[in-house]
PDB file of N, CA, C and O in Angstrom:
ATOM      1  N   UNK A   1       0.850  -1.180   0.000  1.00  0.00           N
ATOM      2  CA  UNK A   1       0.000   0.000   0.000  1.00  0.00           C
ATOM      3  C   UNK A   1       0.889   1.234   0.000  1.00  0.00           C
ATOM      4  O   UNK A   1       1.941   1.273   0.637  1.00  0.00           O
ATOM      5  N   UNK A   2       0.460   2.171  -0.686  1.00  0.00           N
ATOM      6  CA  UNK A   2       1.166   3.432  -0.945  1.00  0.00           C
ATOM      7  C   UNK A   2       0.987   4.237  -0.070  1.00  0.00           C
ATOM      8  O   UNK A   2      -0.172   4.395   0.312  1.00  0.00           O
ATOM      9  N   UNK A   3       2.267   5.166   0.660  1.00  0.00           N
ATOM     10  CA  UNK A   3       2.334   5.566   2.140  1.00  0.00           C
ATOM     11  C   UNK A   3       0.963   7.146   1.667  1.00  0.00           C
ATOM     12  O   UNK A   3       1.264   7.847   0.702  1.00  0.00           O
ATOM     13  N   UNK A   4      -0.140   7.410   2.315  1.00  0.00           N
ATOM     14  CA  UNK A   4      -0.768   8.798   2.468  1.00  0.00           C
ATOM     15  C   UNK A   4      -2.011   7.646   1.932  1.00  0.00           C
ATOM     16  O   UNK A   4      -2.899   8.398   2.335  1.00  0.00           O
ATOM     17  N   UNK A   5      -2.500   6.912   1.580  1.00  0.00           N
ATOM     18  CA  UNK A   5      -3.860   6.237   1.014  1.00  0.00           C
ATOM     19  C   UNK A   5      -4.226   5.503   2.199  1.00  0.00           C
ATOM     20  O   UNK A   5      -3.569   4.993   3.107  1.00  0.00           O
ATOM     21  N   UNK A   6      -5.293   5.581   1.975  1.00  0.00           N
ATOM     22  CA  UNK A   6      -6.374   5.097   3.245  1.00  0.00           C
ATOM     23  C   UNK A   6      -7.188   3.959   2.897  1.00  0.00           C
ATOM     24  O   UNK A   6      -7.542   3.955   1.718  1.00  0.00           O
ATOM     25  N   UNK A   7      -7.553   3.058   3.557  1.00  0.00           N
ATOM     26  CA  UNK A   7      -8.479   2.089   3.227  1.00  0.00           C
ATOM     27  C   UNK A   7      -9.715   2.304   3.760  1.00  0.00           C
ATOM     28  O   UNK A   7     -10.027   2.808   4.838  1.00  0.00           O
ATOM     29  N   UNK A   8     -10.856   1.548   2.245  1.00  0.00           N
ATOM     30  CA  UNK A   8     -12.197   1.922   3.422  1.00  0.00           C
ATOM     31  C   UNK A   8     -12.095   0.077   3.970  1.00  0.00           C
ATOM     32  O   UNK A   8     -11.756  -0.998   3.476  1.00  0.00           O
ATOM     33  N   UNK A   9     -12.826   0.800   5.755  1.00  0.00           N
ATOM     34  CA  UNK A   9     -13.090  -0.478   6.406  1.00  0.00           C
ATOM     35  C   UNK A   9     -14.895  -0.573   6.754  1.00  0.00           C
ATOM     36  O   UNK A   9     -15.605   0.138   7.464  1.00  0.00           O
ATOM     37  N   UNK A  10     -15.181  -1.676   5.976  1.00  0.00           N
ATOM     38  CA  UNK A  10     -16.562  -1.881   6.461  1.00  0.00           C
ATOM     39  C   UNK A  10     -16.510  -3.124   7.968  1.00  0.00           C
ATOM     40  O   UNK A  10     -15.604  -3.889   8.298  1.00  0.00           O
ATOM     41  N   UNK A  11     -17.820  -2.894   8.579  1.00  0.00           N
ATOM     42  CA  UNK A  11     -18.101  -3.080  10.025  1.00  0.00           C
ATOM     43  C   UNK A  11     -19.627  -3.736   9.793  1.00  0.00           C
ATOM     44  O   UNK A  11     -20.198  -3.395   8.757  1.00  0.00           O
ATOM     45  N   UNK A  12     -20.108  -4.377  10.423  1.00  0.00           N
ATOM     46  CA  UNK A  12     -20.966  -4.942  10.475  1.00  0.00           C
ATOM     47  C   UNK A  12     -21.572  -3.964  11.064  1.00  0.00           C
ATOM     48  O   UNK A  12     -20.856  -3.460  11.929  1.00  0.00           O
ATOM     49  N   UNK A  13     -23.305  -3.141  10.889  1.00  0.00           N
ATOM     50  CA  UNK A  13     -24.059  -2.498  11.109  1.00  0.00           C
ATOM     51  C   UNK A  13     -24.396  -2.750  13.138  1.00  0.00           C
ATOM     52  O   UNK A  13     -24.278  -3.753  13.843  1.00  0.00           O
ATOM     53  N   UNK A  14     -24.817  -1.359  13.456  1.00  0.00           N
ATOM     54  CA  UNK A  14     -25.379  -1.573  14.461  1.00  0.00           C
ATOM     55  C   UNK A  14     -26.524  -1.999  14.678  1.00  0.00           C
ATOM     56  O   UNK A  14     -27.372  -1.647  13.857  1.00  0.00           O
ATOM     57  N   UNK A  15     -26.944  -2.826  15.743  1.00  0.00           N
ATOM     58  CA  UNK A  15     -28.694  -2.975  16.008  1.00  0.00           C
ATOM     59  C   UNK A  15     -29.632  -2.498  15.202  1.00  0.00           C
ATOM     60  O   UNK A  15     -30.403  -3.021  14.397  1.00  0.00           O
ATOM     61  N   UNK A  16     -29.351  -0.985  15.698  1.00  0.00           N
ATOM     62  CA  UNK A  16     -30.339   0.098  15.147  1.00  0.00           C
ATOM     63  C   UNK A  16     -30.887   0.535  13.951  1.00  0.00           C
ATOM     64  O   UNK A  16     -32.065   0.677  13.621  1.00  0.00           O
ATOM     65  N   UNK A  17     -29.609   0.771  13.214  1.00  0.00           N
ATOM     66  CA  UNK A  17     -30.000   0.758  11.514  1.00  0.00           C
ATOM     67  C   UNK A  17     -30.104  -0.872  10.958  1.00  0.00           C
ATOM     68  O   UNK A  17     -30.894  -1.009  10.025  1.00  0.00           O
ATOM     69  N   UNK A  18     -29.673  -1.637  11.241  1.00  0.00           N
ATOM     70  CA  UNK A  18     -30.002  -3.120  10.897  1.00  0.00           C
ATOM     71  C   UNK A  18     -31.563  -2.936  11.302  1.00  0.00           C
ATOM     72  O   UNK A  18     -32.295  -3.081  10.323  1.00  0.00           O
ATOM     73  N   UNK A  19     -32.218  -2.664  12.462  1.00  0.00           N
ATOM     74  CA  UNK A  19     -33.166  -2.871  12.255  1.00  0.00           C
ATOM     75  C   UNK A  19     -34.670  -1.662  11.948  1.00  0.00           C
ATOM     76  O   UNK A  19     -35.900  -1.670  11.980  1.00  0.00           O
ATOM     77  N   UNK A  20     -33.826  -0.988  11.735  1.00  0.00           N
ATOM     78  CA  UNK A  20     -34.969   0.674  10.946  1.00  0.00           C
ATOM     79  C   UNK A  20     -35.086  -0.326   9.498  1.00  0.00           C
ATOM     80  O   UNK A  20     -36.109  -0.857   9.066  1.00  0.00           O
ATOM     81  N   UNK A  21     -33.607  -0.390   8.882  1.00  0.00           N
ATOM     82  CA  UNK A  21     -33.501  -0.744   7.010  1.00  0.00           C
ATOM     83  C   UNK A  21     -34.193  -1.789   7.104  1.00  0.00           C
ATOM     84  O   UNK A  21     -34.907  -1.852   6.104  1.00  0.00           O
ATOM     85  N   UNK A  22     -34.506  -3.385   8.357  1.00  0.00           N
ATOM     86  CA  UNK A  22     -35.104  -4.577   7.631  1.00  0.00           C
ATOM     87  C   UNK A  22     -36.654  -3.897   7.969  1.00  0.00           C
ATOM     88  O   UNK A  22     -37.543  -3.953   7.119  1.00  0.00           O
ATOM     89  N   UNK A  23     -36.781  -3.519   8.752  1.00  0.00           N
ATOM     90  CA  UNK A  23     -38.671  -2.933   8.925  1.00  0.00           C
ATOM     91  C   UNK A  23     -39.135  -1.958   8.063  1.00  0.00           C
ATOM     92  O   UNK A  23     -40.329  -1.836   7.790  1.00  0.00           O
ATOM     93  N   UNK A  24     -38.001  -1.056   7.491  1.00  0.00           N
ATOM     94  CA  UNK A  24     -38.513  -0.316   6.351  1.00  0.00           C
ATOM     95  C   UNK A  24     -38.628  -0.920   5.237  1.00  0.00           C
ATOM     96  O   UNK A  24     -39.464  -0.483   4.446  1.00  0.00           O
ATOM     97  N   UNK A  25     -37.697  -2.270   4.816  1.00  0.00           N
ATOM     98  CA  UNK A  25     -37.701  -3.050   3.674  1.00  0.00           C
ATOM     99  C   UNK A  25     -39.288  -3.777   3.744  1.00  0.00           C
ATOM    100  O   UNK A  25     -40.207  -3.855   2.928  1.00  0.00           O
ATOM    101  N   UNK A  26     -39.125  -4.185   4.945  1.00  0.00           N
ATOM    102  CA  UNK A  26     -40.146  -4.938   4.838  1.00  0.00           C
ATOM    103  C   UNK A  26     -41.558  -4.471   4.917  1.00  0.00           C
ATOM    104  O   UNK A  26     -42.573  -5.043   4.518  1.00  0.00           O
ATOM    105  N   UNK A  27     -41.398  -3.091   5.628  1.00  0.00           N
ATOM    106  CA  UNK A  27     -42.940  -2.273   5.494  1.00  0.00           C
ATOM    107  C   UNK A  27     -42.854  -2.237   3.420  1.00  0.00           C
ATOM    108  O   UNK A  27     -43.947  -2.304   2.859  1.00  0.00           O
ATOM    109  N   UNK A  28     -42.112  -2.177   2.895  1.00  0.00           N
ATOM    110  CA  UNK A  28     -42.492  -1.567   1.301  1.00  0.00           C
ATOM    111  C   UNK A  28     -42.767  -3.048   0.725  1.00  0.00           C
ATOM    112  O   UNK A  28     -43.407  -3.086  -0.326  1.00  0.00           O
ATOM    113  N   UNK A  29     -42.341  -4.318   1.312  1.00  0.00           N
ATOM    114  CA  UNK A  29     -42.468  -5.443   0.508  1.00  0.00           C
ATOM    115  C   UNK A  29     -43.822  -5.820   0.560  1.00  0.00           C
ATOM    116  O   UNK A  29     -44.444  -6.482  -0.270  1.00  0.00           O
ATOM    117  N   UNK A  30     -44.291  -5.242   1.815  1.00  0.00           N
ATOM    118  CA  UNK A  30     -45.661  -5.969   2.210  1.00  0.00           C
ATOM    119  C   UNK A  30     -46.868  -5.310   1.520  1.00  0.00           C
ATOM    120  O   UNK A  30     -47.909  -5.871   1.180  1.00  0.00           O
ATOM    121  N   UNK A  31     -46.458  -3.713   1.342  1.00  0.00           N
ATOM    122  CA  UNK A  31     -47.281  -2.886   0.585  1.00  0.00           C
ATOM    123  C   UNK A  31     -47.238  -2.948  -0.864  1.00  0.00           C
ATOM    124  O   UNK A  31     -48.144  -2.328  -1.422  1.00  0.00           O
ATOM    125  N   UNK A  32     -46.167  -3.715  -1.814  1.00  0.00           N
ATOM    126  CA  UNK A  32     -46.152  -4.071  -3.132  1.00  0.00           C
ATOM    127  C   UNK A  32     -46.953  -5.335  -2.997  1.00  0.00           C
ATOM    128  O   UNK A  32     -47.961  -5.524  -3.677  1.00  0.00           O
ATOM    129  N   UNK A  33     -46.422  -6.353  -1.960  1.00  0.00           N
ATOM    130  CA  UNK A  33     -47.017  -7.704  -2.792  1.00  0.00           C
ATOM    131  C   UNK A  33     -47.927  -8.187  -2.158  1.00  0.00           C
ATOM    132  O   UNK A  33     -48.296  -9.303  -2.525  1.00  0.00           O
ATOM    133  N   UNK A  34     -48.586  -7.588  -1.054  1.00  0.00           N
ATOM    134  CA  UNK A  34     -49.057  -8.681   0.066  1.00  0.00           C
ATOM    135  C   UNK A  34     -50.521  -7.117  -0.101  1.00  0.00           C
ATOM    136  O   UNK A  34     -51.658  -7.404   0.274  1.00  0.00           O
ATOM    137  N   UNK A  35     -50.298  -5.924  -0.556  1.00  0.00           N
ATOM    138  CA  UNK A  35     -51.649  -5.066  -0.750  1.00  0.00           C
ATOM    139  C   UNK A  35     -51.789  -4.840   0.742  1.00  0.00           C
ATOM    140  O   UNK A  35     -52.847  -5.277   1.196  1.00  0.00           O
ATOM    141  N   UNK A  36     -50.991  -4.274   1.597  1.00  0.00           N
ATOM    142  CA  UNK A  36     -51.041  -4.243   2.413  1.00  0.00           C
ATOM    143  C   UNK A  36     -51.103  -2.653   2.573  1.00  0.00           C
ATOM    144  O   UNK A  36     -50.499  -2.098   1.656  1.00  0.00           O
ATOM    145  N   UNK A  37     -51.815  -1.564   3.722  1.00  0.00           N
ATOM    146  CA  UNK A  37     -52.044  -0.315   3.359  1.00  0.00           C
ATOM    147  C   UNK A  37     -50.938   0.351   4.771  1.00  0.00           C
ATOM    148  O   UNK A  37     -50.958   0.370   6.002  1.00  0.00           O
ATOM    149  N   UNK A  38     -49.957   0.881   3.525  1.00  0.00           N
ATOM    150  CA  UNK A  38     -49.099   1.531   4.904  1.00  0.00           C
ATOM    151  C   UNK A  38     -48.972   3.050   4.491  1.00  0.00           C
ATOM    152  O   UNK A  38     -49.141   3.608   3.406  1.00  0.00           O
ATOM    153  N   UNK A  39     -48.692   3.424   5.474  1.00  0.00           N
ATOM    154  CA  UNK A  39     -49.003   4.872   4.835  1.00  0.00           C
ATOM    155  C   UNK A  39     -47.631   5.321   4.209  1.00  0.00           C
ATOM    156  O   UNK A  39     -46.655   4.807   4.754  1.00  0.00           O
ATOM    157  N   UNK A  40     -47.404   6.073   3.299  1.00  0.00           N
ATOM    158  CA  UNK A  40     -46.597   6.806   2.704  1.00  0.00           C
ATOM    159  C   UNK A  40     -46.119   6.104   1.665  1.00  0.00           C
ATOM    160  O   UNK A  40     -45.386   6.663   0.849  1.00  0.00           O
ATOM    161  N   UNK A  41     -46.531   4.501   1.511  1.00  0.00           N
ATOM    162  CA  UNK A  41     -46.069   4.059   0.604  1.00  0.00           C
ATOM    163  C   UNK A  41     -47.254   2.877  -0.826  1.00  0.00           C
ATOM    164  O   UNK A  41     -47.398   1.737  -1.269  1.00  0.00           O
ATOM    165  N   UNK A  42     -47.746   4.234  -0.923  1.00  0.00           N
ATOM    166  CA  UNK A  42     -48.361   4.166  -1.854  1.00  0.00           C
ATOM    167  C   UNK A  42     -48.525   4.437  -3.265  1.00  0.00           C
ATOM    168  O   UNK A  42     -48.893   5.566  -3.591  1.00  0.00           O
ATOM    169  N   UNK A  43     -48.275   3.454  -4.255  1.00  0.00           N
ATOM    170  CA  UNK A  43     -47.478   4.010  -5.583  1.00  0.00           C
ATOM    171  C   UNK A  43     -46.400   3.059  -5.834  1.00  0.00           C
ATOM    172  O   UNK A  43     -46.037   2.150  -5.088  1.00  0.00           O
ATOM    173  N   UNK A  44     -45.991   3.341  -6.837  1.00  0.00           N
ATOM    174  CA  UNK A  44     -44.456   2.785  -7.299  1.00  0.00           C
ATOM    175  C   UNK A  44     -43.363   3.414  -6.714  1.00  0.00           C
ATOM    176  O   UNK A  44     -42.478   2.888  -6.039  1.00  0.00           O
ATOM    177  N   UNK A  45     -43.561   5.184  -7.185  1.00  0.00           N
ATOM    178  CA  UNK A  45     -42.290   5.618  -6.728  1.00  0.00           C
ATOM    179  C   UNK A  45     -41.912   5.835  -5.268  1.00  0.00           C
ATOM    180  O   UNK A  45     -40.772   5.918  -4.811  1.00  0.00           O
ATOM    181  N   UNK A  46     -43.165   5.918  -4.566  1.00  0.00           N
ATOM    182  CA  UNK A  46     -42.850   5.967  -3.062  1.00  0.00           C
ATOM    183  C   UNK A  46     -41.799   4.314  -2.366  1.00  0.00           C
ATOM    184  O   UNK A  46     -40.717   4.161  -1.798  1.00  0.00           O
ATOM    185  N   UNK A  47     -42.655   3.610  -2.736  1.00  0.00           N
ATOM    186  CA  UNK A  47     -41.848   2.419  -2.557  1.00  0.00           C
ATOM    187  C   UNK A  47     -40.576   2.437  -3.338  1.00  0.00           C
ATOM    188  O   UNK A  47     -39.591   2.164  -2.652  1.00  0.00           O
ATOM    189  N   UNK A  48     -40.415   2.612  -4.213  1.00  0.00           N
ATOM    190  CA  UNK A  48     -38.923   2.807  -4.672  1.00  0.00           C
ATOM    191  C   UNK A  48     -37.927   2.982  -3.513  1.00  0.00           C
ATOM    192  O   UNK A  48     -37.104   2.250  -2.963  1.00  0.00           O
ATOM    193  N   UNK A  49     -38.586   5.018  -3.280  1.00  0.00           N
ATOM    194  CA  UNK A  49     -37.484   5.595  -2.879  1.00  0.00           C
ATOM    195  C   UNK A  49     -37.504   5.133  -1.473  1.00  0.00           C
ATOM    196  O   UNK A  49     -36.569   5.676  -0.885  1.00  0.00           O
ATOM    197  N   UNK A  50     -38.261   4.264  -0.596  1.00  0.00           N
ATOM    198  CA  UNK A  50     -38.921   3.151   0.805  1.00  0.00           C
ATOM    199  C   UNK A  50     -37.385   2.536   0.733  1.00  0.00           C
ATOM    200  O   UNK A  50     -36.354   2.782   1.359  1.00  0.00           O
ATOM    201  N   UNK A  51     -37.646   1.841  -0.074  1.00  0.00           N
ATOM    202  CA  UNK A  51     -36.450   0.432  -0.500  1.00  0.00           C
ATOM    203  C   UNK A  51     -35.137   1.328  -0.505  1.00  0.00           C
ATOM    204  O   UNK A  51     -34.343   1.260   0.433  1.00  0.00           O
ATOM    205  N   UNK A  52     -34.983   1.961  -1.321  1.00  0.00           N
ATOM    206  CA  UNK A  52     -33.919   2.822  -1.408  1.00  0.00           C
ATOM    207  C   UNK A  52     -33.502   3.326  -0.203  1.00  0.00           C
ATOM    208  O   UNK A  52     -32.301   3.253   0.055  1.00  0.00           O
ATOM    209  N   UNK A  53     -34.108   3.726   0.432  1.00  0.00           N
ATOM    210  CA  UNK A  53     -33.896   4.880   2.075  1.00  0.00           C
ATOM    211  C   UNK A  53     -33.412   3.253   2.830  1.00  0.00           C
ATOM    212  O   UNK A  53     -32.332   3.151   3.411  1.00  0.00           O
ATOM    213  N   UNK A  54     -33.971   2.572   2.759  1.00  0.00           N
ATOM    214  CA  UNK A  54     -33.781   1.475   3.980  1.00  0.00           C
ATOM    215  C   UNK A  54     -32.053   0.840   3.174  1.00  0.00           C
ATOM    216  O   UNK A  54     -31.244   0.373   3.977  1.00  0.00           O
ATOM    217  N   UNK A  55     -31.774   0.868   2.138  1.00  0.00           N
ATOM    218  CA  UNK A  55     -30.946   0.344   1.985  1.00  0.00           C
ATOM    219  C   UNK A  55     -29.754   1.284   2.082  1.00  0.00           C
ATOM    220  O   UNK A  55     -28.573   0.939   2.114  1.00  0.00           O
ATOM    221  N   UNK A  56     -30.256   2.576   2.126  1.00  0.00           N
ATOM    222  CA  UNK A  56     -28.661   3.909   2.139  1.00  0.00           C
ATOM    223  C   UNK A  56     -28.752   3.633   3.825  1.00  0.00           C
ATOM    224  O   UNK A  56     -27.624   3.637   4.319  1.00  0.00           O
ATOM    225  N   UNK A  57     -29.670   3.432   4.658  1.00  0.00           N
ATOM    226  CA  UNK A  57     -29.465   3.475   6.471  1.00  0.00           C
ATOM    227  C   UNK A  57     -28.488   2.052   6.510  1.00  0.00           C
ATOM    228  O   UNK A  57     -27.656   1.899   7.403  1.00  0.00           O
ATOM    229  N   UNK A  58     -28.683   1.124   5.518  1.00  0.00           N
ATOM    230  CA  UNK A  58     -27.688   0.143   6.223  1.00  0.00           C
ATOM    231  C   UNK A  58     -26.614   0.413   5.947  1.00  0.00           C
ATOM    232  O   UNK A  58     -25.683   0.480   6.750  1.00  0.00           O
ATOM    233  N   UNK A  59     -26.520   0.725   4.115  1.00  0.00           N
ATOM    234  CA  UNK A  59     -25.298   1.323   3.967  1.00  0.00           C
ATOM    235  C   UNK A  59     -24.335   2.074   5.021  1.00  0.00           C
ATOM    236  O   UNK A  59     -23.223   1.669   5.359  1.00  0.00           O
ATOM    237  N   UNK A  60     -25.022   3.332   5.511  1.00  0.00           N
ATOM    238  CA  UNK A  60     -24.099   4.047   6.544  1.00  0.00           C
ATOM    239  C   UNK A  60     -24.117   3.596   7.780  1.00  0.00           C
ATOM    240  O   UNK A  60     -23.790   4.358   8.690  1.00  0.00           O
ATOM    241  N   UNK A  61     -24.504   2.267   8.045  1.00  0.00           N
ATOM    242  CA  UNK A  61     -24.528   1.972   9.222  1.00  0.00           C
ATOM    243  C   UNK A  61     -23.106   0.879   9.058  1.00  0.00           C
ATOM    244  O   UNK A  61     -22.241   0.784   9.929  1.00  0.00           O
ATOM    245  N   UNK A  62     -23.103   0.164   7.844  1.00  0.00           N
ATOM    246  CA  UNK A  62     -21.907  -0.375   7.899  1.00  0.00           C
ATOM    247  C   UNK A  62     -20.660   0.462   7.391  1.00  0.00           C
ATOM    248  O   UNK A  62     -19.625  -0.194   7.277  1.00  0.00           O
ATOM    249  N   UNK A  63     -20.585   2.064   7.008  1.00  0.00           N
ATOM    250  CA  UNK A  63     -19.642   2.518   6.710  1.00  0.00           C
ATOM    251  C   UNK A  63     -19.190   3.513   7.909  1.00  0.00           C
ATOM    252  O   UNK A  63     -18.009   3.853   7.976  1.00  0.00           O
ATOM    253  N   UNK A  64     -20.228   4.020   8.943  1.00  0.00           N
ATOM    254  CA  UNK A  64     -20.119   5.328   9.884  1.00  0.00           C
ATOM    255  C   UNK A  64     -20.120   4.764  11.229  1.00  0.00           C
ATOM    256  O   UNK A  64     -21.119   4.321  11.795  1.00  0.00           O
ATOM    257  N   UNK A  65     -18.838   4.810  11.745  1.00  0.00           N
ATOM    258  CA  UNK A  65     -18.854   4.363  13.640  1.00  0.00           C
ATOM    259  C   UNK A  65     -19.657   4.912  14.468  1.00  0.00           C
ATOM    260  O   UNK A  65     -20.076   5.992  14.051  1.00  0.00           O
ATOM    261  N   UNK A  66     -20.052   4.603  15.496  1.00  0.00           N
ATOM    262  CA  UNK A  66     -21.308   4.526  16.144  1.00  0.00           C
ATOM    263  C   UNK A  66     -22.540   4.904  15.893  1.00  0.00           C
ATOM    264  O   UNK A  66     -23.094   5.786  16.549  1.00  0.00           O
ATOM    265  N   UNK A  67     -23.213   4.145  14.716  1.00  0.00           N
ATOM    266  CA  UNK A  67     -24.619   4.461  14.258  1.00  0.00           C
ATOM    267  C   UNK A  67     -24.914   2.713  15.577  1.00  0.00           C
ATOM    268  O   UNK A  67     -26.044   2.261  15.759  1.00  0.00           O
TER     269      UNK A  67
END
């Protein structure tokens, strides 16, 4: 490794965002396939950007120390 470069280190997520991202995943899965009525995620694109949001919280939960 070349001396001044940094490595990224991923970490296994905390509790917390592990479990906001699987209940938000799973609030949008249930409202696509199962017709289930949750609020805010009604539509295509709301669920999109559902799925999306739950998956950037795990993201920074495995990239940002103490989430």
């Amino acid at each position: 490794m070349k001396r001044g470069t940094t490595r990224v280190a991923l970490k296994a997520p905390g509790i917390l965002p592990f479990l906001v991202s699987i209940i938000l995943a799973l609030a949008v899965l249930f409202a696509r396939y199962f017709g289930a009525q949750v609020p805010l995620m009604t539509g295509e694109a709301p669920q999109f950007y559902g799925l999306l949001a739950a998956y950037v919280i795990l993201l920074l939960g495995c990239i940002m120390r103490g989430l």
